[in-house]
C-alpha positions in Angstrom: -6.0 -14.4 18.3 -6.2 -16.6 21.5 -9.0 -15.5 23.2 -8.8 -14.5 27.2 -9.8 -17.0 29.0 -8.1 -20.6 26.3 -5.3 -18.2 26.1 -4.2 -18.1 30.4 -4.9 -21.7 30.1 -2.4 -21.9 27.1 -0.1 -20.1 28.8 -0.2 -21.6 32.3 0.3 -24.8 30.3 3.9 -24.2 28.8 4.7 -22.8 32.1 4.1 -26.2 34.1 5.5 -28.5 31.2 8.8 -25.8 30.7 8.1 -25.3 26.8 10.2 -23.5 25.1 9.7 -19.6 24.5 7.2 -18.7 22.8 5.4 -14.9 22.4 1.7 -14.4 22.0 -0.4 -11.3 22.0 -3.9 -10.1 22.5 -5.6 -6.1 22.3 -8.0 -7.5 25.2 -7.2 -6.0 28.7 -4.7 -8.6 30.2 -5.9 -10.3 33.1 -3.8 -12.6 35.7 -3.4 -16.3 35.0 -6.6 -18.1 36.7 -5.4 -19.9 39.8 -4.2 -23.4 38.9 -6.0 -26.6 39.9 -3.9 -27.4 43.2 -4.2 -28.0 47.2 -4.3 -25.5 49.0 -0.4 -23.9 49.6 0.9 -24.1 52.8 2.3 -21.2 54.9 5.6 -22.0 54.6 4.8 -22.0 50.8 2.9 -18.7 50.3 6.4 -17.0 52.2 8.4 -17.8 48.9 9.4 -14.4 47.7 10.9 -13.6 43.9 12.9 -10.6 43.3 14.3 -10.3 39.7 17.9 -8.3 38.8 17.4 -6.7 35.3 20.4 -7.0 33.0 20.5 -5.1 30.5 19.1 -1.7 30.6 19.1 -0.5 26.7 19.5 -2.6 23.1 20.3 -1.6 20.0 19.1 -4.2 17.5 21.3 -2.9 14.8 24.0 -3.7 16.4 23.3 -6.6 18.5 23.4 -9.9 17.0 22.3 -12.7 19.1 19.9 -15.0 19.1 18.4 -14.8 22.6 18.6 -11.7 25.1 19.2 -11.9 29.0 16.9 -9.6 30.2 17.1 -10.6 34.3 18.0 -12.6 36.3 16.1 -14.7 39.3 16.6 -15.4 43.0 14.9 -18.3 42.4 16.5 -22.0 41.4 15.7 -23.9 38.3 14.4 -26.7 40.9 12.0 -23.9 41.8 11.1 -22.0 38.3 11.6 -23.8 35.2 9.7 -21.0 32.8 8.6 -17.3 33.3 6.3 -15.3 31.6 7.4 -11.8 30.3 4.5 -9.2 29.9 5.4 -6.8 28.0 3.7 -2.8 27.4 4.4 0.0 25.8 4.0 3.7 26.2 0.5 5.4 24.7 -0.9 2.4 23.8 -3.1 -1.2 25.4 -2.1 -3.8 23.9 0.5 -5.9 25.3 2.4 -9.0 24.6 3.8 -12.2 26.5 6.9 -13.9 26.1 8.3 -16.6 27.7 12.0 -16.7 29.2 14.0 -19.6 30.0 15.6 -19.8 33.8 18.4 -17.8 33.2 16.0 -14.7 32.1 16.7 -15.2 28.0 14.1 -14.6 25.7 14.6 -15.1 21.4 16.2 -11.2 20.0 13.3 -12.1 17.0 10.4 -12.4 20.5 11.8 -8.9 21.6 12.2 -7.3 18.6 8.3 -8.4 17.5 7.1 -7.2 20.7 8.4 -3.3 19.8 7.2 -3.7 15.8 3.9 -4.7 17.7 3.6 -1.8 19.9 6.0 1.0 17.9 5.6 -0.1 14.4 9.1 -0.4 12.5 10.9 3.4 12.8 14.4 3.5 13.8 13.6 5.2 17.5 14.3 4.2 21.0 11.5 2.4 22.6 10.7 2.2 25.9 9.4 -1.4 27.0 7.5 -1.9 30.5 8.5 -5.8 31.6 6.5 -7.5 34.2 8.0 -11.0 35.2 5.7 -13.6 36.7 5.8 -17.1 37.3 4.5 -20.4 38.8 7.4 -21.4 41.6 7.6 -24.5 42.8 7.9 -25.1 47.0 8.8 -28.1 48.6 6.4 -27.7 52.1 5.9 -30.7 55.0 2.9 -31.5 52.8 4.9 -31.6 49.3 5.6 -29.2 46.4 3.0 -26.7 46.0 3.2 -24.2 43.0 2.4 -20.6 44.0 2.5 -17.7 41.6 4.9 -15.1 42.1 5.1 -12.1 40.6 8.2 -9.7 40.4 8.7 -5.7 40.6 8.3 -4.2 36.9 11.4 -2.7 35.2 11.7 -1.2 32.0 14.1 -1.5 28.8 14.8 1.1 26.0 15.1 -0.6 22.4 15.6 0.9 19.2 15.0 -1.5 15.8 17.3 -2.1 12.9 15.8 -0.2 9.9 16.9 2.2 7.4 16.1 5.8 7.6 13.0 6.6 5.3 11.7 10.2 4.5 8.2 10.3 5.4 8.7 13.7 2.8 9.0 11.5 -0.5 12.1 10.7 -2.7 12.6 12.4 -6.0 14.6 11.1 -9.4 18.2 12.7 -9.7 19.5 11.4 -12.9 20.3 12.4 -16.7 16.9 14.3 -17.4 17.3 16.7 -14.1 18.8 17.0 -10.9 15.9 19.3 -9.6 12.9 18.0 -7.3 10.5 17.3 -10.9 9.7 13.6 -10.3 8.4 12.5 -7.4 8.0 9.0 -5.6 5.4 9.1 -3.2 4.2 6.1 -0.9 0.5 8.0 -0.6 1.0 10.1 2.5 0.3 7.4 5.3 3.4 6.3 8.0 6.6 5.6 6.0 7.3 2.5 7.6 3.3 0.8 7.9 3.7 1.7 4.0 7.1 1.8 2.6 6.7 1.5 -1.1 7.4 4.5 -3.0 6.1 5.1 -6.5 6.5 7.5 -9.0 7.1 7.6 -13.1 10.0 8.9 -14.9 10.2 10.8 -18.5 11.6 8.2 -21.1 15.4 9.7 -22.1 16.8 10.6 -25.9 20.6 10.7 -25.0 22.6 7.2 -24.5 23.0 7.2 -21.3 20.2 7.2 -19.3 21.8 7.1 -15.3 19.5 8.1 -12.5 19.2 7.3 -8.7 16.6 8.2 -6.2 16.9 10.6 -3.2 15.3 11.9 -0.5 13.6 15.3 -0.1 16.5 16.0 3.0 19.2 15.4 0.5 18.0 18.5 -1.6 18.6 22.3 -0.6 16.5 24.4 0.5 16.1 25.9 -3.5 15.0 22.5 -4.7 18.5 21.4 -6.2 19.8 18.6 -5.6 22.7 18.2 -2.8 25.7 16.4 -3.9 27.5 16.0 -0.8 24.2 14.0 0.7 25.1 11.6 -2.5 26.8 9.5 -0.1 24.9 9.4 2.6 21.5 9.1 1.5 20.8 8.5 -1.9 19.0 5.3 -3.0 20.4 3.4 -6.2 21.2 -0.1 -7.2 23.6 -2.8 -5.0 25.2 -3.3 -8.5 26.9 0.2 -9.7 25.3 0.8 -13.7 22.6 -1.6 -12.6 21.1 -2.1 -16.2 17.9 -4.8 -14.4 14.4 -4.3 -13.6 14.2 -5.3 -10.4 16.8 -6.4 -7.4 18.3 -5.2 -4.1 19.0 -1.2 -3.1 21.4 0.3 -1.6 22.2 3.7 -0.5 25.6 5.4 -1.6 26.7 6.3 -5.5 25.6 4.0 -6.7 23.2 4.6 -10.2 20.9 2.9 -12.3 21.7 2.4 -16.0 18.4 2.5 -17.4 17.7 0.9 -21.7 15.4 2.8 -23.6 13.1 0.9 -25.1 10.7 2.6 -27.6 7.9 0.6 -27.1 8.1 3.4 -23.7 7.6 7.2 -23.3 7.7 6.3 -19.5 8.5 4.3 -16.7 7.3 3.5 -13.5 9.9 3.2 -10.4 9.0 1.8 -7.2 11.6 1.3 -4.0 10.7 -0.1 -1.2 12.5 1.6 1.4 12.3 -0.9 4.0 13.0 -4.2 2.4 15.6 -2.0 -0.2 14.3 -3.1 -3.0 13.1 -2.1 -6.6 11.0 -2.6 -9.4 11.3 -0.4 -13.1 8.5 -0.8 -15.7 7.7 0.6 -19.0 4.7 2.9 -19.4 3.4 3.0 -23.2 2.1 5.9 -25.2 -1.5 5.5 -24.1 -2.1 4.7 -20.0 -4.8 1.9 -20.0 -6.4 2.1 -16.9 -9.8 0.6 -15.2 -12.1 1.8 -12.8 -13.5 -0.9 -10.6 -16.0 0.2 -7.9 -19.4 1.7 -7.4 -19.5 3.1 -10.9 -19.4 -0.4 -11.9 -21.5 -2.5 -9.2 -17.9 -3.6 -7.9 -17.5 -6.1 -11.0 -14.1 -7.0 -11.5 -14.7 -9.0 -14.3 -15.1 -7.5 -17.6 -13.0 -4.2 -18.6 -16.3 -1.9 -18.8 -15.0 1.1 -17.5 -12.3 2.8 -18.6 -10.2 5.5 -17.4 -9.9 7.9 -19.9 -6.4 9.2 -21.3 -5.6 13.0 -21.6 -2.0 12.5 -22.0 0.7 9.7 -21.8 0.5 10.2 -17.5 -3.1 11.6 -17.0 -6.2 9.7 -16.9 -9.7 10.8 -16.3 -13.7 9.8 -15.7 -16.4 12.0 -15.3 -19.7 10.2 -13.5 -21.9 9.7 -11.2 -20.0 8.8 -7.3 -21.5 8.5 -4.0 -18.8 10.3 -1.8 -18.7 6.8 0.1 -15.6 4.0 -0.7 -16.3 4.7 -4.8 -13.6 3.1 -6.8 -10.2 2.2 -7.3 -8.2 2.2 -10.2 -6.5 -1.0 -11.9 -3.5 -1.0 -14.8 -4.6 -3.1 -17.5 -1.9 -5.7 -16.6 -3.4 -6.4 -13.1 -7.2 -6.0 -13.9 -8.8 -7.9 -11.8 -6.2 -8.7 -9.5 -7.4 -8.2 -5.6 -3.5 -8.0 -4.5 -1.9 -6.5 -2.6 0.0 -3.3 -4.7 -2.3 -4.3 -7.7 -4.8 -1.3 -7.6 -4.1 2.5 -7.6 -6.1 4.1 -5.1 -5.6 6.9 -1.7 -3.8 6.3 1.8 -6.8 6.5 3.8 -9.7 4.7 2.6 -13.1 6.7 1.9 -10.9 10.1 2.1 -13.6 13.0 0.9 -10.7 15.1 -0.1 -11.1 17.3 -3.0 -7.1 16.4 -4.1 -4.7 14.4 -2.5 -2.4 11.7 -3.1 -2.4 8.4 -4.4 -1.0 5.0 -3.8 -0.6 1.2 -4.5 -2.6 -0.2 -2.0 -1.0 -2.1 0.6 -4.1 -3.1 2.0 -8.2 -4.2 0.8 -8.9 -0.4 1.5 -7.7 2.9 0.4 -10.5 3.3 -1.9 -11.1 7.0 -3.9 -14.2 8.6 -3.0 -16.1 11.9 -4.1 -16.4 15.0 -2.1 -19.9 14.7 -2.0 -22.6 12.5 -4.0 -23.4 13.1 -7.7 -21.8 14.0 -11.0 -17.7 14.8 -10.4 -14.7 14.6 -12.7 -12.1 12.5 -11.2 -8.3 13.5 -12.7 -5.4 11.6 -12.3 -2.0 13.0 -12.8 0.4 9.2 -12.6 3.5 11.4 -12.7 2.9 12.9 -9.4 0.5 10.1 -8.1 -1.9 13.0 -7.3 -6.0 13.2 -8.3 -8.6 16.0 -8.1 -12.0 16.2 -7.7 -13.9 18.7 -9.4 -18.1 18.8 -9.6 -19.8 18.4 -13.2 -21.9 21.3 -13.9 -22.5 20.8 -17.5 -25.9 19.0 -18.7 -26.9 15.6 -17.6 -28.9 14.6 -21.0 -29.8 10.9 -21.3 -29.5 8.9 -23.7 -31.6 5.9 -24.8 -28.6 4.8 -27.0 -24.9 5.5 -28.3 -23.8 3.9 -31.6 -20.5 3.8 -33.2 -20.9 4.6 -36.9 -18.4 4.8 -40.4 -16.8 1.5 -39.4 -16.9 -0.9 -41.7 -17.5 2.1 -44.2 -21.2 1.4 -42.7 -23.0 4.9 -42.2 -25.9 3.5 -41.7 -26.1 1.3 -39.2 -24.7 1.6 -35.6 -22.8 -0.8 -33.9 -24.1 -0.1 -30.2 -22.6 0.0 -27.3 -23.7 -0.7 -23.7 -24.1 1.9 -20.5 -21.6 0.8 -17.4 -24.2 -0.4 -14.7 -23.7 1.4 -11.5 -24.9 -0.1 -8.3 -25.8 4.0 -6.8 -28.3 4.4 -4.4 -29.9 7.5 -6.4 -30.1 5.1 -9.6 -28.4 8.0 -11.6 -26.7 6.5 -14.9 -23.1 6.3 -15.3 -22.9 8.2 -19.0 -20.0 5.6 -19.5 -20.7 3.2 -22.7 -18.6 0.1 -23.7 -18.2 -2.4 -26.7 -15.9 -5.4 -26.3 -14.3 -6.5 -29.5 -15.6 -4.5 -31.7 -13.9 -5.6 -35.4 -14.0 -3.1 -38.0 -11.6 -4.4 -41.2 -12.2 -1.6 -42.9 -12.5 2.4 -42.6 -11.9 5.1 -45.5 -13.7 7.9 -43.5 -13.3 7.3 -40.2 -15.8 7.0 -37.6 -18.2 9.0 -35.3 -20.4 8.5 -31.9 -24.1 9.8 -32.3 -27.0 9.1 -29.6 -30.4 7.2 -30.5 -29.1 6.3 -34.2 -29.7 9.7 -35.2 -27.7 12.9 -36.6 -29.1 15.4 -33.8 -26.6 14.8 -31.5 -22.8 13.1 -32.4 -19.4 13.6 -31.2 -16.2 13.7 -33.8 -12.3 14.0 -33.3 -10.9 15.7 -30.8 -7.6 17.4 -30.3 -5.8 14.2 -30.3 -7.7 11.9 -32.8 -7.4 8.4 -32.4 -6.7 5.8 -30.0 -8.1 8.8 -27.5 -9.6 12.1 -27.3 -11.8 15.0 -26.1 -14.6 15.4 -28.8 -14.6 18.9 -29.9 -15.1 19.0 -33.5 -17.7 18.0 -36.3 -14.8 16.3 -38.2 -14.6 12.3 -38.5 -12.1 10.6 -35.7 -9.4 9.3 -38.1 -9.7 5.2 -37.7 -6.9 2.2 -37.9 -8.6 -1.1 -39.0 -8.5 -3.9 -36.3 -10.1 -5.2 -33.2 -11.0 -3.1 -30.4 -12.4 -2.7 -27.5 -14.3 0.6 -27.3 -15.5 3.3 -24.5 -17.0 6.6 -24.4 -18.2 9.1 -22.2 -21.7 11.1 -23.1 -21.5 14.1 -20.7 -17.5 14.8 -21.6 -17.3 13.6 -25.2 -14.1 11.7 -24.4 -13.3 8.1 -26.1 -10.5 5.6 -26.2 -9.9 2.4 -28.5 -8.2 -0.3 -26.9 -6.8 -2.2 -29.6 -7.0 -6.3 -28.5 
C-alpha cells in the first residue's frame, strides 16, 4: 500500500523520467497529482489542449493474446508526452487503480486484466471499466518548456476475464458407486471464484474398477440423475483419460479418474480446484483423527489435547463448553498444527452463529466455527457432506475432581490419570474434555474402564462400538489392544477414542 500523498509523488516521478508501465492501487479516495515543482506556465502554455481517441471499445481476454493493449490514442506528440497515467474505476465499488501507458496509448494485457480481478474478482462476466487519461505535457513557450497537466474526457471499456465456468451450486461424484447427486464437493458456501477449492469424500469401492469424475449440480436433471449429454461439456476429470495419480491437472470433457483401492482406506477425500483445474485424492482410514484447536483449548496449537470425537468413519463430534464468538477450528491429524492455508477445517464466514451450515478448508486465517450462543453445545460434523450442527447440552454438568483410566496393565487398582483440556472462556466453565499422551499399557486380559475421583460411584464402559472409539453406554469392560496410546474422553457424553502412536 503506497500511501496518498509518497504515492502522487511516486507517480508523478515515472511520469517525468518516462518509466516503464507500471500499475499501483489504493482503497483511499484518489486525489489529483499535487502540482509539480515548476515556474509558473505561460499563457501560451496553459492553451495546450489533449483530446484522446479510444481504440478499442470491448476485450475478451480469453481470446486475446497479447502482451500490451492499445487503449487510445493522443493528439499530443511524444516530444510533448512521453508517459500517461490511466485511472481506472469500476461500477459499485471505490477503489480504483493506476496504470501507466506508453505514448501510443498501450498498457501490459496482465496491468488490465489485474485492474478488473481487483475491482470484479475473477468470474467469467463482462466488465465495465471507467478510464480517465491524464498526463504531464510538455510546451515549448518564449520562456522554455513548461510541463502542464492535462487531463482527457473519460471513456469506458467492457472486459470479460479468461476463467472457467464454476458452479457456485457445488459438484457431485459421478462414478462406479452412483451416478445420483450422493457425494458432494462443496467449497463452503462463499463466492466460487474468491474460494475455488472444492472438497468432498468419496465411499471406498469393492469392484475392480473404481472410475469416477466430478460434475456440476447444472449437469444433473431436475430428478437428481445425472445428465449424460452434459458429460461433454461440463464434467471435471483428469487431463490424462484412466488417470490412476493423486494429484495433477483437470480438465473438463470424458475424461475419468481410475482410482486404486487401497485397504488401508474406507474413504477418500477429493478436492478440485476449479480455477487453477487442479486435483488432489487422499485416503481416509477407518477412524477420522481430528483436533480441535481454539477457545476450548486456550488457542494452543501445540499438543494434541483435544480431540474430535469419532461416531463413524466420516462423522466427528465434541460436546463442551463455547462462547458463540470465533471458538475453534478443526485440524486432521496430518496438518496439526499447521497455520496454512487449506490446513484447518472450519466455515466460510468467520464467527457464523449458525445452528448448521457448511464447512470448508480455510483459504484464509478466518472462517473459524462458533456456537449459537455461549455455554454447553454439541458440535457434529458430518466430513462426507462437509456440513456441522449445533445442538445445546441439556444433560447434567457434574464436575469432576478427577478421571482415571483403569484395567490397563491388568492394574484395577490404581488409575492412570488423565488431565482436563484448559479452556481460556470468559465464564471459567470447564471443558469436561480429559487427555493422556502416551499412555503404555503392555498388557490387558480384561480390558479397561473410565471412573471419576478413583472411585466405583461413577465409571463409563464400552459402548456400541468398543475400541479404538465409542459412546459409553454399558457397565461392560471396553475391549483393549496392548500398545501405546494417546488417550481422550469426554465426562458429560461418555465418548472416548485411543489414538494408537
Amino acid at each position: 500500500m503506497i500511501t496518498k500523498s509518497i504515492k502522487h509523488l511516486f507517480v508523478a516521478g515515472l511520469l517525468c523520467c518516462g518509466a516503464a508501465a507500471a500499475l499501483t492501487s489504493c482503497t483511499e479516495d484518489y486525489t489529483d497529482w499535487a502540482t509539480p515543482q515548476a515556474s509558473a506556465a505561460s499563457e501560451a502554455a496553459q492553451k495546450l489542449e489533449m483530446t484522446v481517441q479510444p481504440t478499442i471499445s470491448a476485450i475478451d481476454f480469453a481470446t486475446y493474446t497479447a502482451e500490451t493493449v492499445q487503449l487510445f490514442t493522443s493528439n499530443l506528440t511524444k516530444e510533448q508526452a512521453q508517459t500517461y497515467a490511466v485511472t481506472v474505476t469500476g461500477e459499485g465499488t471505490d477503489d480504483f487503480l493506476v496504470m501507466l501507458a506508453d505514448p501510443e496509448g498501450n498498457v501490459p494485457t496482465s496491468d488490465l486484466i489485474s485492474a478488473v480481478k481487483k475491482l470484479y474478482g475473477q468470474a467469467p462476466v463482462e466488465r465495465t471499466l471507467n478510464l480517465k487519461v491524464s498526463t504531464y505535457a510538455t510546451n515549448a513557450t518564449d520562456d522554455g518548456d513548461v510541463k502542464v497537466r492535462r487531463e482527457a474526457q473519460p471513456f469506458t471499456l467492457k472486459a470479460k476475464l479468461d476463467a472457467p465456468y464454476i458452479d457456485p451450486n457445488g459438484y457431485y461424484y459421478v462414478g462406479a458407486a452412483t451416478t445420483n447427486k450422493q457425494y458432494k464437493l462443496s467449497n463452503g458456501g462463499g463466492d466460487v471464484y474468491a474460494d475455488p477449492v472444492f472438497t468432498g469424500v468419496i465411499p471406498a469401492y469393492d469392484g475392480d474398477w473404481h472410475w469416477f469424475k466430478i460434475a456440476p449440480d447444472c449437469a444433473f436433471n431436475a430428478d437428481g440423475s445425472f445428465n449424460w449429454d452434459n458429460e461433454e461439456k461440463y464434467c471435471v476429470g483428469p487431463s490424462v483419460k484412466d488417470d490412476d495419480a493423486t494429484s495433477g491437472a483437470t480438465a473438463i470433457g470424458k475424461n475419468s479418474w481410475h482410482l486404486i483401492q487401497s485397504a488401508d482406506y474406507v474413504a477418500y477425500r477429493v478436492t478440485i480446484n476449479a480455477l487453477e483445474m487442479t486435483f488432489k485424492i487422499e485416503g481416509i482410514s477407518a477412524v477420522p483423527e481430528y483436533y480441535a484447536v481454539g477457545t476450548v483449548t486456550s488457542w494452543n496449537a501445540g499438543e494434541k489435547v483435544c480431540a474430535m470425537f469419532p461416531t463413524s468413519s466420516n462423522s466427528i463430534t465434541l460436546t463442551s463448553y463455547f462462547t458463540g464468538a470465533w471458538d475453534m477450528r478443526m485440524w486432521p491429524a496430518e496438518n496439526f498444527g499447521n497455520w496454512d492455508l487449506g490446513k484447518a477445517i472450519g466455515t466460510a464466514v468467520n464467527g457464523d452463529t449458525a445452528a448448521s451450515g457448511s464447512l470448508c478448508w480455510n483459504t484464509d486465517n478466518d472462517g473459524n466455527l462458533a456456537s449459537p450462543a455461549a455455554g454447553y453445545y454439541t458440535l457434529d460434523c458430518d466430513l462426507g457432506t462437509m456440513t456441522y450442527k449445533w445442538t445445546k447440552y441439556e444433560g447434567t454438568t457434574t464436575t469432576y475432581d478427577k478421571i482415571g483410566l483403569v484395567g490397563g496393565n491388568d492394574d484395577w487398582d490404581n488409575d492412570i490419570f488423565l488431565t482436563q483440556v484448559q479452556s481460556n472462556n470468559s465464564d471459567g466453565q470447564p471443558t469436561h474434555v480429559w487427555y493422556a499422551i502416551g499412555v503404555k499399557i503392555e498388557s490387558c486380559t480384561w480390558g479397561v474402564k473410565f471412573r471419576a475421583n478413583g472411585s466405583w460411584d461413577t465409571s463409563w464402559g464400552k459402548g456400541d462400538k468398543g475400541f479404538p472409539y465409542a459412546q459409553s453406554n454399558t457397565g461392560d469392560n471396553i475391549p483393549f489392544e496392548p500398545g501405546t496410546y494417546n488417550v481422550y474422553f469426554n465426562d458429560l457424553t461418555g465418548h472416548y477414542f485411543f489414538v494408537a502412536q
